[in-house]
C-alpha positions in Angstrom: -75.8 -107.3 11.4 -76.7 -110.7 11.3 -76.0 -111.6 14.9 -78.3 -108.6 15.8 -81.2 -109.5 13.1 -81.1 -113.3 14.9 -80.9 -111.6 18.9 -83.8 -109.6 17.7 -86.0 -112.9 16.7 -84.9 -114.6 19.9 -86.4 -111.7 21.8 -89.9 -111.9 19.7 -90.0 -115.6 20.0 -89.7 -115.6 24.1 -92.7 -112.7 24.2 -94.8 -115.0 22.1 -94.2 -117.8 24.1 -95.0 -115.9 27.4 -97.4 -113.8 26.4 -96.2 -110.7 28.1 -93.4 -108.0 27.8 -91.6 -107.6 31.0 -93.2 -104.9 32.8 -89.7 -102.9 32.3 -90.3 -102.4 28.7 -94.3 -101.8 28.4 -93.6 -98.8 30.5 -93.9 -96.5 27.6 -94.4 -93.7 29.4 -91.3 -94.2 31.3 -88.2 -96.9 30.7 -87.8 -98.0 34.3 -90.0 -98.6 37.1 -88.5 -98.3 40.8 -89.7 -100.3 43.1 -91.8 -98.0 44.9 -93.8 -97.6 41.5 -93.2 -101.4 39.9 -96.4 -103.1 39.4 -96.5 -107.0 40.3 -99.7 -109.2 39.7 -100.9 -112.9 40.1 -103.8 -114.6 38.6 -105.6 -117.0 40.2 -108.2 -118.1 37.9 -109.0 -116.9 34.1 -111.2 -114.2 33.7 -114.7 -114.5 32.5 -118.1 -113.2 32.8 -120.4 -114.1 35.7 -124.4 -113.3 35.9 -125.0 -111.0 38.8 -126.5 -111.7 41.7 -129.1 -109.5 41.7 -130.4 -110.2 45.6 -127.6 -108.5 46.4 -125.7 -105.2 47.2 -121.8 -104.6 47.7 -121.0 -102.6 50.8 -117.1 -101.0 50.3 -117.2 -100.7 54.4 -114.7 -97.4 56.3 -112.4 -100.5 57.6 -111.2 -101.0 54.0 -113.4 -104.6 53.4 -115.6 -105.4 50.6 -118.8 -108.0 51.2 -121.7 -108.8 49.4 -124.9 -107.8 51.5 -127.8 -110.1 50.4 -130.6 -107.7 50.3 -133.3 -110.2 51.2 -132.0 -112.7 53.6 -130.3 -109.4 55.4 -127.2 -111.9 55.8 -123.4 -111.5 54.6 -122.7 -113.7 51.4 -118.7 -113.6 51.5 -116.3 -111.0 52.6 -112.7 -109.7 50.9 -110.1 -107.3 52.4 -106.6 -106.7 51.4 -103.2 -108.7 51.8 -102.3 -106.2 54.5 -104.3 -106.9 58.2 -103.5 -103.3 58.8 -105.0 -101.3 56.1 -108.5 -100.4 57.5 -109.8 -98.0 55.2 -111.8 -97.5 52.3 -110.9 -94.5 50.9 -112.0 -95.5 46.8 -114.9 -96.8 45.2 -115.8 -100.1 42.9 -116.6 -100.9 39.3 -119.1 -104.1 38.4 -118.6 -104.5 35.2 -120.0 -108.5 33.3 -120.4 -109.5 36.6 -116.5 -109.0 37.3 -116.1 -106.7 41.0 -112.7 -104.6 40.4 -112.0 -102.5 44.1 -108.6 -100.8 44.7 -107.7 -101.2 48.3 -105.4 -97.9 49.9 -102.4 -99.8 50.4 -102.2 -100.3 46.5 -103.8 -103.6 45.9 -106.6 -104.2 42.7 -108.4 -107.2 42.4 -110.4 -109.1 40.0 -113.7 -110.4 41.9 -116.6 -112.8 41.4 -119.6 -111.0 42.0 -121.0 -114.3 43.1 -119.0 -116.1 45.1 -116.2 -113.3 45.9 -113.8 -115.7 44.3 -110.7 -113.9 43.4 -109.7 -113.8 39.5 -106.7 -112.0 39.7 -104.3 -109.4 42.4 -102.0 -106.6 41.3 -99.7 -104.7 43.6 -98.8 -101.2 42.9 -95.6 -100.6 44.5 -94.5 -103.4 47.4 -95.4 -103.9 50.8 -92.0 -101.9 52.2 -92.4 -99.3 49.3 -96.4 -99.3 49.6 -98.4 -96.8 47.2 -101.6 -95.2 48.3 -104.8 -95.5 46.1 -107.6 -92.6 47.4 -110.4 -91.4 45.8 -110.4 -93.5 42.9 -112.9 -95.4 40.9 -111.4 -98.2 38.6 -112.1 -96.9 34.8 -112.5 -100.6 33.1 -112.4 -99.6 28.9 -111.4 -101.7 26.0 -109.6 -104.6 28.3 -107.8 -102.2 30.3 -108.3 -100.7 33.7 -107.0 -97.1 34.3 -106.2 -95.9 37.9 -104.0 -93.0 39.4 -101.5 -93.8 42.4 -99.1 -91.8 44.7 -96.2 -93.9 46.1 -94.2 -93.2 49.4 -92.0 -90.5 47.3 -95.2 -88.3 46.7 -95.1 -89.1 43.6 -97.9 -89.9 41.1 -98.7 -92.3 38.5 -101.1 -93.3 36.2 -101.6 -97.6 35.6 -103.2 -99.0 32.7 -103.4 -102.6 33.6 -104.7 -105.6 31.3 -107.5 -106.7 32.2 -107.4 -110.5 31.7 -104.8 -110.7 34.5 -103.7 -107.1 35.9 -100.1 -106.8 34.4 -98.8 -103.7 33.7 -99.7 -102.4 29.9 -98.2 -99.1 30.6 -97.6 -96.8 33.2 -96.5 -92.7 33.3 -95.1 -90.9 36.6 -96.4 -87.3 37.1 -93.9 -84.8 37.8 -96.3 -83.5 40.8 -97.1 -84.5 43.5 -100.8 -84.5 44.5 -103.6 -86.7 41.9 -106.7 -87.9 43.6 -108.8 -87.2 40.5 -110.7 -89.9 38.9 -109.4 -90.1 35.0 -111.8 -89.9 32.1 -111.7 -92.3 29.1 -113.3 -90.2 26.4 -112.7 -91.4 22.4 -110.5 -94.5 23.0 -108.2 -91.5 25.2 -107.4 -90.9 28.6 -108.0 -87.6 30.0 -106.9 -86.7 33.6 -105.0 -84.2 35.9 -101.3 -83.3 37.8 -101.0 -81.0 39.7 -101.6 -77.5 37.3 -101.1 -79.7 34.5 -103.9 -81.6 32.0 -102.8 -84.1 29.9 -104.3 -86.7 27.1 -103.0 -89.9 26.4 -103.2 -92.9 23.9 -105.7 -95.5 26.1 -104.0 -98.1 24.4 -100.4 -97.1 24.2 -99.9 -94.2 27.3 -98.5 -92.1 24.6 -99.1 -88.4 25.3 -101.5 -86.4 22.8 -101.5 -83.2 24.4 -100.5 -81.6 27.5 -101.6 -77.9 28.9 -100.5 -76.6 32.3 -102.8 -73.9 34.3 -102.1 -70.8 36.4 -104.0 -72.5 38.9 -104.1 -75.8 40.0 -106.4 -78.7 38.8 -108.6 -80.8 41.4 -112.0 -81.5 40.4 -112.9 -84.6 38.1 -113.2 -84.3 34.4 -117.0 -85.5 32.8 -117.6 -84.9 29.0 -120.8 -83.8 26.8 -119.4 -86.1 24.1 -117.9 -83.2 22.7 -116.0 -81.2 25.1 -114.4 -81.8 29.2 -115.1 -80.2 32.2 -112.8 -79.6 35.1 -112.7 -77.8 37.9 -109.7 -75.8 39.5 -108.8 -76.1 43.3 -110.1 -72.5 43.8 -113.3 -70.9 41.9 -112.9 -71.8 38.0 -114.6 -74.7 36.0 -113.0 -74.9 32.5 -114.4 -76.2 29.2 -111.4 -77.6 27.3 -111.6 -79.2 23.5 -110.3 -83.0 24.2 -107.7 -83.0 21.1 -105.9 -79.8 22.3 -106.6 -79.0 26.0 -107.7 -75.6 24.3 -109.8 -73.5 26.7 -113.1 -73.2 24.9 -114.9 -71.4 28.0 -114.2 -70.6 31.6 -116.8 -70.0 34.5 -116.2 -68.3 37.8 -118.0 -69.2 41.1 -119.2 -67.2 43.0 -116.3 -65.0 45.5 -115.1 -67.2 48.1 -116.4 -70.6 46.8 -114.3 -73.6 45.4 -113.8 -77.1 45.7 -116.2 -78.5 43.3 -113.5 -81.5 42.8 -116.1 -84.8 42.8 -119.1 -83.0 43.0 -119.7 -82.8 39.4 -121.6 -84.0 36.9 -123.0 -83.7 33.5 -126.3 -84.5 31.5 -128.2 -83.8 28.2 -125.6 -80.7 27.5 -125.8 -79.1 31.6 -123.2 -79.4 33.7 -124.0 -79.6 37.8 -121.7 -78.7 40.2 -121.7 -78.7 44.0 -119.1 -75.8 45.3 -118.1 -75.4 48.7 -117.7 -72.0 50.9 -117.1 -70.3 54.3 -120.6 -69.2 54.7 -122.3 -70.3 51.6 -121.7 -73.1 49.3 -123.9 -73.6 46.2 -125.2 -76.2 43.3 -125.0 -74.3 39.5 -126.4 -75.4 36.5 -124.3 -74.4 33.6 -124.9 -74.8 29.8 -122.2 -76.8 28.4 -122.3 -75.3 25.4 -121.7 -71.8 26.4 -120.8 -71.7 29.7 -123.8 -69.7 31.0 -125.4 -69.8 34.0 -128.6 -71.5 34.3 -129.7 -71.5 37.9 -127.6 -71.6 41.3 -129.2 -73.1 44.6 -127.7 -72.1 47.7 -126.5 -73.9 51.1 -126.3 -71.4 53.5 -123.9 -72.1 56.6 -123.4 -75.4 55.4 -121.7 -77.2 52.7 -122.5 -80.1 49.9 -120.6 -83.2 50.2 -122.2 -85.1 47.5 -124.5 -84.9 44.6 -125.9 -87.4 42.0 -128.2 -87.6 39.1 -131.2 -89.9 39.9 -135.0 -90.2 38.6 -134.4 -86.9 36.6 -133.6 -84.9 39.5 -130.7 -84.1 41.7 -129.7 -85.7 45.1 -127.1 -85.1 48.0 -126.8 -84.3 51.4 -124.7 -81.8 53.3 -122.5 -81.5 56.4 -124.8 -80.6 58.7 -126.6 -83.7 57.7 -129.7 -82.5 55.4 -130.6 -85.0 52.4 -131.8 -82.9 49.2 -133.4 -82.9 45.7 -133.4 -80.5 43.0 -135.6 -80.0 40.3 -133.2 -80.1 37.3 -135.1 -77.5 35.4 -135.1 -74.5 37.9 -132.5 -75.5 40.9 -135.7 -75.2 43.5 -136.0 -78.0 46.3 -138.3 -80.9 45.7 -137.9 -83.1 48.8 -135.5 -82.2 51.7 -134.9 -84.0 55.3 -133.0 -83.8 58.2 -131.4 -87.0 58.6 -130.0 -88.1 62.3 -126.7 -89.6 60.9 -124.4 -88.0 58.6 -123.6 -90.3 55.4 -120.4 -91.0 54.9 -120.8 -92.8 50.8 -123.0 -92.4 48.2 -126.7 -93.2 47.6 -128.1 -96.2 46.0 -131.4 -96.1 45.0 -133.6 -99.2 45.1 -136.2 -100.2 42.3 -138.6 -99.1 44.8 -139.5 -95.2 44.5 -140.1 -94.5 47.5 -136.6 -95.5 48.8 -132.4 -95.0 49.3 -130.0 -96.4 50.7 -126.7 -94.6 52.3 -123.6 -95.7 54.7 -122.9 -94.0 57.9 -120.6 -95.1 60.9 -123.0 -97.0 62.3 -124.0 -99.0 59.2 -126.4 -99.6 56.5 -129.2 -97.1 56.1 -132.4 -97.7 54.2 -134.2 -94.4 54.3 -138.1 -93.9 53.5 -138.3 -91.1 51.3 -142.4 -91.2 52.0 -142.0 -91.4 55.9 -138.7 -89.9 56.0 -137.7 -92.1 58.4 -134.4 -94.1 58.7 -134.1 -98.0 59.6 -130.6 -99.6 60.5 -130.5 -101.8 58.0 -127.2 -103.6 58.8 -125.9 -102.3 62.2 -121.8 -102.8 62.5 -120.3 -104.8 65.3 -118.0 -101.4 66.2 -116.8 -98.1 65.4 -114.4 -96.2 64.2 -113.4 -92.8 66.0 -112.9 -91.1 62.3 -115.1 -93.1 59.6 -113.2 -91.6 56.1 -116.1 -92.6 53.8 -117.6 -96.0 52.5 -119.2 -97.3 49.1 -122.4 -98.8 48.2 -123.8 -100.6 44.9 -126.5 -102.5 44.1 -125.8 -105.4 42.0 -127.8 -104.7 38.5 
């Protein structure tokens, strides 16, 4: 007893001295880690806080590298891309938070930038460069010095990371027993709520522990948002669900219309409404729902066409289309304040200016700036070359 009492303290002592538990053993979720899900990092510099450069925007280009657009001087203020010549897509979105840049590159790379400079504080790996894990359609959730990110590894497998923040080591990690998890997790009262497959789950933030799990008859795809009292997610066919966040327990279920689905993104939710943006064959359609009961406020529809994206700006809803029309709702009754037909199809999001009259978008040619007042679109930055298929690109402006 003694002998194991005295093994026990060695093992304390050489944590404290390192600072770190071997990634092995903060895998709570799981107690091993293959190599096509381990999680290696390296930091470069210590983390800290950095004023923004506020002259500036950051451009997530199609060809998978991140630069800092100055915004006045119209010139390029430093560039970053992954490890990995090869991986040319973008495929996932940032987070600026204190000044710190945190973009997850496709091949399974996170790093830790200098808004500034684009000085790099720190780089994890998810997976290796033989056993490679593909990050897609994610946007770095950075809460209470962790960062929270979903990943599917060469096995089809997915997982969920919490990494610490100071220096992107593993704090814990849980493999999905499906395979498919694009979704975006939500970090809602210090827990993390997110989907696999047909199942829901919630976990500790800070431990990976699970609080409650909840499969579906039908399979889960669409991002979760909150009220601050209840979550919203979407089904892969025609079903958004209302679900208490200590339970999973269904407090409310809508139904889109017949033949109408795919809201997955393309929601969001605001002073107790929920928006979402549903595609279809021959009609897709943006609803208002209370979030309180689940009814039907107003529905505006696309017809033979669909919404690709949709945000919340100046009180009002934005997004464009396929067939290339740029839109705004009135959030009160669904009608259409302000449409155009634009002559290139975006490919990211919008970023709106301090100047009203104003957006900005990314499309395969490069950097729009659109005059809402003119409606009339200038190249802004114009790209070198092309790609045959641009997947999407990300824009924000540095605020």
């Amino acid at each position: 007893m003694k002998q194991k009492l005295t093994t026990l303290l060695i093992v304390f002592t050489v944590i404290n001295m390192f600072g770190q538990v071997p990634a092995s053993t903060t895998n709570y979720s799981n107690k091993t880690l293959t190599t096509a899900d381990m999680v290696t990092n390296k930091a470069l510099k210590p983390l800290k806080k950095v004023p923004l450069d506020e002259a500036s925007m950051l451009i997530y280009d199609y060809d998978g590298s991140l630069f800092s657009w100055d915004l006045e001087a119209e010139t390029i203020v430093w560039t970053v891309k992954a490890t990995d010549a090869s991986t040319e897509m973008c495929a996932n979105k940032i987070t600026l938070q204190d000044g710190v840049v945190y973009v997850p590159f496709v091949n399974g790379e996170i790093f830790a930038i200098d808004n500034q400079t684009g000085a790099i504080f720190w780089k994890s790996r998810l997976g290796s460069i033989t056993d490679q894990i593909v990050l897609k359609d994610q946007t770095p959730i950075v809460k209470n010095g962790k960062l929270f990110i979903i990943a599917q590894n060469q096995n089809q497998n997915s997982n969920l990371y919490a990494l610490d923040l100071k220096d992107g080591s593993l704090a814990w990690n849980f493999k999905f027993d499906t395979a498919v998890n694009d979704t975006t997790p939500l970090f809602f009262d210090n827990k993390i709520i997110t989907q696999g497959g047909s199942n829901v789950y919630i976990f500790e933030a800070n431990t990976g522990k699970i609080l409650s799990q909840k499969n579906f008859e039908e399979l889960i795809t669409g991002n979760a948002v909150t009220d601050g009292q209840n979550v919203f997610m979407a089904s892969k066919k025609n079903t958004l669900f209302a679900l208490n966040p200590n339970n999973l327990d269904i407090v409310w279920q809508f139904k889109l219309d017949e033949n109408q689905n795919n809201i997955k993104e393309r929601i969001l939710c605001k002073d107790n409404k929920i928006y979402a943006g549903a595609q279809g064959s021959q009609v897709s359609s943006l609803y208002a729902i209370d979030s309180k009961t689940g009814t039907q406020l107003w529905k505006t529809d696309f017809k033979d066409d669909n919404i690709e994206y949709i945000v919340k700006e100046n009180e009002n809803i934005w997004g464009y289309t396929r067939k290339k029309k740029l839109f705004e709702l009135d959030l009160t009754n669904g009608e259409i304040a302000f449409e155009a037909k634009l002559t290139t199809l975006p490919i990211s999001n919008f970023e709106f200016p301090k100047e009203d009259n104003l957006l900005y978008y990314y499309c395969d040619a490069g950097l729009i700036q659109f005059d809402l007042n003119e409606k009339d679109e200038n190249m802004y930055y114009m790209r070198t070359s092309l790609a045959d298929n641009p997947y999407s690109a990300y824009l924000k402006i540095i605020r």
